[in-house]
C-alpha positions, 0 to 999 in steps of 0.5 A: 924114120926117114919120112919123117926126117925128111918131113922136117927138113921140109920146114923153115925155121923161124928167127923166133923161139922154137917149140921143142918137139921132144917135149909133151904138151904137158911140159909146155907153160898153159895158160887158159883165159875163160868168161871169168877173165872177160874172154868171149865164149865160142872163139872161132877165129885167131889170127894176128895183124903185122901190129902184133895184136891178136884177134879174135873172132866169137860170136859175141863179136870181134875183140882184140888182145895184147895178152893182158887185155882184151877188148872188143872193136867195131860193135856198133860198125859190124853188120853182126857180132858172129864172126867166123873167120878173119885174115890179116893183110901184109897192110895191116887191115882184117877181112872178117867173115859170118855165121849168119849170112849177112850178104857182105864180107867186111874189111876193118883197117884203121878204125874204118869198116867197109862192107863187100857184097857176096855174089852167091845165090846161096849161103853167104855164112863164111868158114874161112879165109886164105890168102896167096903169095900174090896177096889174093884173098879167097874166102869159103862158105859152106857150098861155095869158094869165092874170090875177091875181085878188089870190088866184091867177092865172086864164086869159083865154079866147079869143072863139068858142072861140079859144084861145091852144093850141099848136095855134093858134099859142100865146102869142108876145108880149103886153102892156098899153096905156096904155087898158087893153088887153091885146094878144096876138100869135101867127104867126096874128094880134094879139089883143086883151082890152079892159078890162072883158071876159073874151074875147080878140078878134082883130084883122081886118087886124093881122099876127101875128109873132114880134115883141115889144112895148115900151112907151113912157114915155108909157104907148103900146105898140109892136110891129113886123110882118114884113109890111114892118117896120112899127113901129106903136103900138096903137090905143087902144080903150078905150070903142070898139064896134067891133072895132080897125082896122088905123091908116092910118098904117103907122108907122116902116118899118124898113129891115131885118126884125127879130124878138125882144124889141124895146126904144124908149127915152125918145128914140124910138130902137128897139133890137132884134135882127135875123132870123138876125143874132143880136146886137145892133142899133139904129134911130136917126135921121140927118139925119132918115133912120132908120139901122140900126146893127150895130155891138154883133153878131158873125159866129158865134153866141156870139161877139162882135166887138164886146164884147158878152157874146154874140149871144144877146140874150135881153131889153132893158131901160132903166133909169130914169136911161137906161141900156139893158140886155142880158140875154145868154146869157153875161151881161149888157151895159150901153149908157150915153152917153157925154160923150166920143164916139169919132169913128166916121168917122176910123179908130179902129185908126191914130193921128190928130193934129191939124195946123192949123186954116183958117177954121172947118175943123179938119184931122187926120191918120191915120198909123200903126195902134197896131200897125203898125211903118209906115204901111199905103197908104190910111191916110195921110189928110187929115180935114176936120172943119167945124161941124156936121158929121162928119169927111170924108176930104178928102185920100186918101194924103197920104203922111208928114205933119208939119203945116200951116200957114195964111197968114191974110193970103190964106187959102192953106193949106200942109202939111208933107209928105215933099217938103217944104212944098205948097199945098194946092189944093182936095183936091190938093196943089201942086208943093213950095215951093224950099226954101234952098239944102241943105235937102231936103224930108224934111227940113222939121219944123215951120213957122209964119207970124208976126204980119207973114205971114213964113213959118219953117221949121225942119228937121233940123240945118240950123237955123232959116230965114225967108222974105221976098222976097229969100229964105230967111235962116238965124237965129242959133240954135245947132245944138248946142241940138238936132236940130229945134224947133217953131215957135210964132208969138206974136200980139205978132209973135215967134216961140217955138221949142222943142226936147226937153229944155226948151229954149227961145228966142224971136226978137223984133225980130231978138234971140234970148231963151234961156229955157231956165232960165225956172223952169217945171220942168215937165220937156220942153215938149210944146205952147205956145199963145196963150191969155188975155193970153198964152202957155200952155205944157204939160210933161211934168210940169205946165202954165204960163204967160207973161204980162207978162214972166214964167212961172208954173207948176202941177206935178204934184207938187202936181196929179198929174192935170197929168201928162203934159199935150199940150193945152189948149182954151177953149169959150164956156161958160167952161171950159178943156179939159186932155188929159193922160196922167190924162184930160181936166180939165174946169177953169174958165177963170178958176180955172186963170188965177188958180191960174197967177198965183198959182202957187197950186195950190189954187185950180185947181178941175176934174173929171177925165173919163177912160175911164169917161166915154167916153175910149178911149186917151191923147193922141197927136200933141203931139210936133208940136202940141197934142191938143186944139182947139176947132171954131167950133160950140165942140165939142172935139176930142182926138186919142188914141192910139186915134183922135179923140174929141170932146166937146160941151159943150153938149150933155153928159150930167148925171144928175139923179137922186140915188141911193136909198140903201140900208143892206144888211146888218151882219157880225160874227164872220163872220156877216152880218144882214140890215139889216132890223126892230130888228136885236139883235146878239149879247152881246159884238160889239164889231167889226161892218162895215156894207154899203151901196151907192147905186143909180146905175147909169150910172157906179156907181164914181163914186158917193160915199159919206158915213157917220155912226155916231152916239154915235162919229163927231163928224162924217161920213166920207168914204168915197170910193166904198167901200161898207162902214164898219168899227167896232171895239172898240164896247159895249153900247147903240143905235147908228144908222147913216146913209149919204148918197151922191151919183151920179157928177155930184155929186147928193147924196142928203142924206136917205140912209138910216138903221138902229138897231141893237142890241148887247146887253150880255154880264153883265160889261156889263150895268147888273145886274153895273156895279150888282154892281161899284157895291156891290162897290166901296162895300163894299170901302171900307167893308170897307177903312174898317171894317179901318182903323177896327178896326186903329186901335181895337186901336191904341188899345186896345193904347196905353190898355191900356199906360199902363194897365198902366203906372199898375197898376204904379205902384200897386204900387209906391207901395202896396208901397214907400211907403205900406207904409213909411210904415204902417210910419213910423205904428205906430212913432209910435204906440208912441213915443205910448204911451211918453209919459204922457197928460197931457203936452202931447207926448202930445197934439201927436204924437197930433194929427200921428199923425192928421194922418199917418193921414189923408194915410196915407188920401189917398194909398191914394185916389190909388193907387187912383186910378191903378189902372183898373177890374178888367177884365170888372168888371159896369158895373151892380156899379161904378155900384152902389158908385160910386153908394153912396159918392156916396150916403153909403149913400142908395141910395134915390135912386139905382136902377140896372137892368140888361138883357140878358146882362151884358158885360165892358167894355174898361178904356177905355170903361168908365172913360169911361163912368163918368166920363160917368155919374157927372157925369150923377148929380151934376147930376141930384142938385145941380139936377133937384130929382129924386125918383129917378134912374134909370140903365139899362144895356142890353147890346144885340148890337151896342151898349151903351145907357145911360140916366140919367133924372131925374124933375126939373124937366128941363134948359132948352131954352137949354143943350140948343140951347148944349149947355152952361151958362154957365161950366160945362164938365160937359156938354162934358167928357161929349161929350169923353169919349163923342166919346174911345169913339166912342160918341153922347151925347144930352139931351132933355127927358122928358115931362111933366118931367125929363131924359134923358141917353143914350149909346149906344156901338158894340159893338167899342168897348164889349166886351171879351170877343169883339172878337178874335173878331169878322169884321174882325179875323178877316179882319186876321188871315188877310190877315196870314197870307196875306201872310206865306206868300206872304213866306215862299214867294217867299223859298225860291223865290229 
């Protein structure tokens, strides 16, 4: 038809999968999601925001839907959960109209709702939205059509005082052309508001009706008139004069009236509902001719034969990846094509196979129905299926069938059936071929012409024959392999035969070949066909090979899709199609040849197309052949156990679109936060689980998923078609999350989605407490190192305060021993010298050995007193004082000591050090300064004892300050020793303007005696002493 060829043309075409318009409803994939499946009931509105979700608009509410879950939004911001109608905007908000009329129109974008007052005195309840190309939003209640000023929505007034009243027919249908201008509809005519001005027009010589409109990709609105179903495009009008005519050409005549909301897809097809029909119906051209399909309706109301969700039909809607939507009173459906097609001309209820090939037609048989015991009459038929072309019954009760076979040589087809083996002559079958002597016609179960136009047969029991001119001639094959065998000829002009149980011969230049034990273990062979430069075999349990001599196999122990396969065809674009109990494996043909050379199971690269794709049963028929052949248009075709199906390799469906991806909410502690803004998860979360999803509604669980968190994840996860990621055991800090996924053709959208988020520290993880921990631990080392130090010092002390005592007690016991007994020994000499006269010269030698003796008598108290220490608690500034006055000969002059701060007793050690210290600094003040004074300061700090000898010399030269020592001298390195033995710090420098310092500054716990018990180390020694033994102590008498 031209009209309606150029109604096509009048179309664009989208960049996404297109809907065949050859095709039924009933060959397009349905799916149908009701209550049961948390769906709301009474779905008035559809439409779909630039995110890719669909919304839904019921009234329970409005929900949203990814194809795998729906959810409602907004429950408790919407001023009522009946919705009647939505429209997304290019920025992705939603307008959202009532039912009830609740005096606002509400807008939701990003979670906010605003409300937008109606500035109608009338009904406020809104039907529907429209938005033009110069993004103005309109909206029509039942009386009136209202525009939205960016502040509130305001009512178009009809011309000459026309209104849109219920009076004058109301509001039944509006929209927006691609001019700009509004169209109206009502039983009393079509109106129209042309952009620019502020009253509606009628337009002279338009029908009115119930019916809808629809607006096409290329921007054209479409309505239909009850006159004589004509659908129609409007006129463009924009910059006209004159009032809209009626277009001479009539448009699209329908072949039935339909009322409604209608629907023209992106190839031009019309879905809609019929006048008291109810359900579902759809336009579509055949053969240039436009059909009317009923295949999604049913006979009631509410009830759908056809799994449609109900035969309410309250809205239509196409996707922007093609899919037609249907907002029912039950739920909500979803049309989608479908790249494997069910061949609605061969009955679907009663299993077909296929039984031979002949030229470029393919035959098939229907036998028994799914649920029949036995054949029913008139379902036994023989289909003819040519390029091009449908199926045609082609034999009418052709009665029990087994097969065909083809004689290439003339071109004569013959089938098996239960008379035997019978020409096929036109669509007529001829007298029964004479079969060998014995054999009866039932008894027929499979035959094959071979390379030289010998005609086989095998049959029950009897065995296997051959046909030449002479007769039928039994082969050597024995009966005990089995019952019957399938015939297979080989192009190199032998004959396989199989039987169940894996058995398997071949019959080559009047020589029978057992292989059964050929190593396949691929269980009961199912099929064996030519293929490549041999045979290809399918089994139970995988699929092989026979080239050059030699079997290969592909099992499904290692493929578990090649389970069960029953068929194999080859299509000029390279591929290879495999039926098996998993679905049909869409394999390049060259992969499959090299994985079976190779016997290498991964080198097989394929895709598995099951229901989800269109398949609507497993294979059925291999018993007798293969379910799969190719026709010469290179089109597929597979028998089911639920009818045929074919596919199209030419003409298969590809979603181009990558999914939007979405990251949509966190959960933690049974919490769930939206995934919006700078998201700050509570202290302490440690296990969150991320929600995201991909808008790809065709097939929705095929949709892949990859995730990444960053900081834990080194690389991304496959998450297969799960859409939710689970942490445990996280910390503190930023994390972002990113989610890329692909739609169910293996699109990738590599740039995904991407969200921060923040877990916040708790104290105990915070910087403020590992800081805390930081000084914590510094200070219990230097706790630790002060109590080891204090430990070791008491040590020491202990040790130096015992040899102390030791050499105290020594002293005593020279003075009180020895050097009293020779006191004693010397005043006994001395009366002895009395005795003697003075001039005798004994006098004079025992006096001078008398002074002798009281001069070592002298030496040795000086040792004793040596080896006696310091009175303990002795002021340093006394000792030095004496000291100073016998180095001094009683010159104290030149000495001066002064003392600050409240003087201290000294521990015996330190002070013993320090006045060895000291008095080697006097002396070398005193032999090399060339001094006037020197000056000793001893200053009795808190927290340490400070003690300065200065001179006011000529100062100690730079040299022996940076050696620190004279050469062949040790004084300064004793002194060093010595202050380095009390942990004290010794110092020289030279004064300014001439003489030299020398200081020595030791810590209090090694200077003091008095307090160092009571000092906090010790202290706390003490009580972790006693804490441990009371702990001792109480585990003791526990036990």
């Amino acid at each position: 038809m031209a009209v309606l060829a150029c109604f096509l043309v009048l179309l664009v075409s989208s960049p996404a999968r297109s809907l065949d318009p050859t095709r039924s409803i009933a060959q397009f994939h349905h799916t149908a999601w009701t209550i049961a499946d948390g769906m709301p009931a009474n779905i008035w509105a559809i439409t779909q925001t630039p995110d890719g979700y669909l919304w839904l608009g019921s009234v329970n509410g409005l929900y949203r839907f990814d194809g795998v879950r729906v959810e409602r939004i907004a429950a408790d911001k919407l001023p009522s959960p009946s919705i009647h109608a939505l429209a997304a905007t290019a920025s992705g908000g939603l307008w959202i109209g009532y039912e009830r009329p609740v005096g606002v129109i509400s807008y939701l974008h990003d979670g906010k709702v605003t409300n937008y007052p109606v500035s109608s005195r009338s009904s406020t309840s809104v039907h529907a939205f429209a938005v033009g190309a110069d993004k103005t939003v309109w909206a029509s209640t039942p009386d009136n059509i209202l525009r939205f000023d960016g502040k509130r929505w305001v009512v178009i007034k009809g011309d000459f005082g026309f209104s849109f009243s219920e009076g004058s027919g109301g509001v039944w249908s509006f929209g927006v052309a691609r001019d700009g201008t509004v169209w109206s509809k009502n039983l009393g005519g079509l109106f129209y508001l042309k952009p620019g001005q502020s009253q509606f027009q009628r337009a002279q010589g338009y029908a009115g009706g119930p019916e809808g409109f629809t607006t096409t990709a290329d921007g054209r609105l479409w309505t239909t008139d009850t006159r004589v179903t004509h659908l129609y495009p409007m006129p463009d009008l924009a910059g006209l004069r004159t009032p809209a005519k009626p277009s001479n050409n009539p448009g699209l005549v329908l072949p039935k009236a339909i009322e409604g909301p209608i629907l023209l897809d992106r190839d031009g097809t019309l879905w809609c509902t019929s006048v008291g029909g109810g359900g579902l119906r759809r336009v579509r051209t055949a053969h240039g001719v436009p059909v009317l399909d009923q295949g999604a309706d049913s006979r009631g109301p509410s009830v759908s034969t056809n799994g449609l969700s109900s035969d309410l039909v309250h809205t239509l809607f196409e996707d922007r990846e093609g899919n037609i939507w249907i907002g029912t009173s039950l739920g909500l459906d979803r049309f989608r094509p479908a790249n494997i097609v069910t061949e609605t001309l061969v009955p679907s209820g009663f299993r077909a196979r296929f039984v031979g090939a002949a030229g470029d037609s393919i035959f098939a048989y229907t036998g028994w129905s799914g649920t029949a015991s036995r054949a029913v009459d008139g379902t036994q038929a023989l289909y003819r299926i040519q390029p091009g072309h449908p199926p045609e019954r082609y034999v009418a009760n052709v009665g029990r069938l087994r097969g065909m076979v083809t004689n290439r040589r003339d071109s004569t087809i013959w089938l098996i059936t239960q008379d035997g083996i019978q020409q096929l002559v036109g669509r007529t079958l001829a007298r029964p071929l004479p079969l060998p002597e014995g054999v009866e016609g039932k008894a027929v179960y499979s035959a094959a012409y071979d390379a030289g136009g010998t005609l086989w047969i095998s049959t029950f029991v009897r065995g296997v024959f051959s046909r030449s001119v002479t007769g039928w001639r039994r082969l050597p094959i024995e009966s005990k392999v089995g019952a019957t065998g399938v015939l297979i000829p080989d192009p190199d002009g032998s004959m396989w035969i199989r039987y169940s149980g894996g058995t398997l011969f071949r019959l080559r230049n009047g020589k029978t070949e057992d292989f059964s034990r050929n190593g396949l273990n691929i269980g009961d062979v199912t099929f064996i066909q030519p293929h490549g430069r041999g045979l290809i075999i399918g089994g139970e349990n995988g699929i092989g090979s026979f080239a050059d001599g030699k079997f290969h196999a592909l099992r499904a122990a290692s493929i578990p899709a090649l389970s069960g396969v029953t068929g194999i065809a080859d299509t000029a674009d390279g591929s290879s199609w495999i039926f098996t109990q998993a679905g049909i494996l869409r394999a390049r043909t060259q992969s499959l040849e090299s994985a079976l050379d190779r016997a290498d199971p991964r080198l097989l690269q394929y895709e598995l197309l099951d229901s989800r794709d269109g398949l609507p049963g497993a294979p059925y028929g291999a018993v007798y052949g293969s379910s799969v052949v190719a026709d010469a248009a290179d089109r597929v075709w597979f028998t089911t156990g639920n009818g045929l199906v074919w596919i199209d390799p030419n003409n298969l469906f590809h979603n181009p679109l990558a999914p939007n991806v979405v990251i949509d909410s966190i959960t933690t502690n049974d919490r769930r936060h939206p995934a919006q803004g700078n998201l700050q998860l509570p202290a302490g979360t440690s296990n969150i689980e991320i929600e995201f999803t991909a808008l790809s509604l065709s097939i929705p669980e095929r949709v892949a998923f990859r995730y990444k968190l960053d900081g834990i994840d080194p690389d991304w996860v496959d998450a297969g078609n799960r859409r939710q990621a689970f942490y445990t055991r996280l910390g503190p800090g930023t994390y972002t999350f990113q989610v890329i996924a692909a739609n169910s053709d293996g699109v990738w959208n590599n740039t995904g989605a991407r969200f921060t988020f923040v877990i916040a520290p708790t104290f105990f993880q915070s910087r403020v407490f590992l800081l805390l921990c930081a000084l914590a631990v510094g200070l219990l080392l230097w706790l630790a190192y002060t109590l080891r130090l204090a430990q070791l010092s008491a040590r020491l002390r202990t040790q130096h305060e015992a040899r102390l005592s030791e050499r105290e007690r020594i002293a005593r016991d020279l003075h009180d021993t020895l050097l009293q007994g020779f006191q004693g020994l010397m005043l006994l000499f001395q009366s002895v010298a009395d005795t003697i006269p003075q001039d005798q010269p004994a006098r004079e030698k025992l006096e001078n050995a008398m002074k002798r003796g009281d001069d070592a008598l002298v030496e040795g108290r000086n040792r004793v007193q040596d080896l006696r220490s310091v009175e303990l608690g002795a002021d340093l500034a006394n000792v030095l004082r004496r000291i100073i006055a016998n180095m001094t000969q009683g010159d104290e002059s030149s000495v001066r000591v002064t003392a600050k701060g409240i003087p201290r007793p000294l521990h015996a050690q330190a002070l013993e050090q320090l006045l060895d210290i000291i008095a080697e600094a006097i002396c070398n003040s005193l032999r090399h300064s060339g001094r006037n004074v020197v000056d000793v300061i001893v200053n009795y700090d808190q927290d340490q004892l400070c003690i300065f000898v200065e001179d006011d010399g000529v100062g100690i030269a730079e040299p022996i300050i940076r050696a620190g020592r004279r050469e062949g001298h040790f004084g300064l390195i004793g002194m060093r020793e010595r202050a380095a033995a009390i942990g004290a710090q010794l110092s020289i420098d030279r004064r300014v303007p001439a003489g030299t310092t020398i200081g020595i500054v030791v810590p209090a716990a090694s200077a003091y005696a008095d307090g160092a018990d009571h000092r906090w180390e010790f202290r706390l020694v003490r009580h972790f002493r006693s804490a441990w033994d009371w702990v001792v102590r109480h585990l003791s008498m526990r036990r």
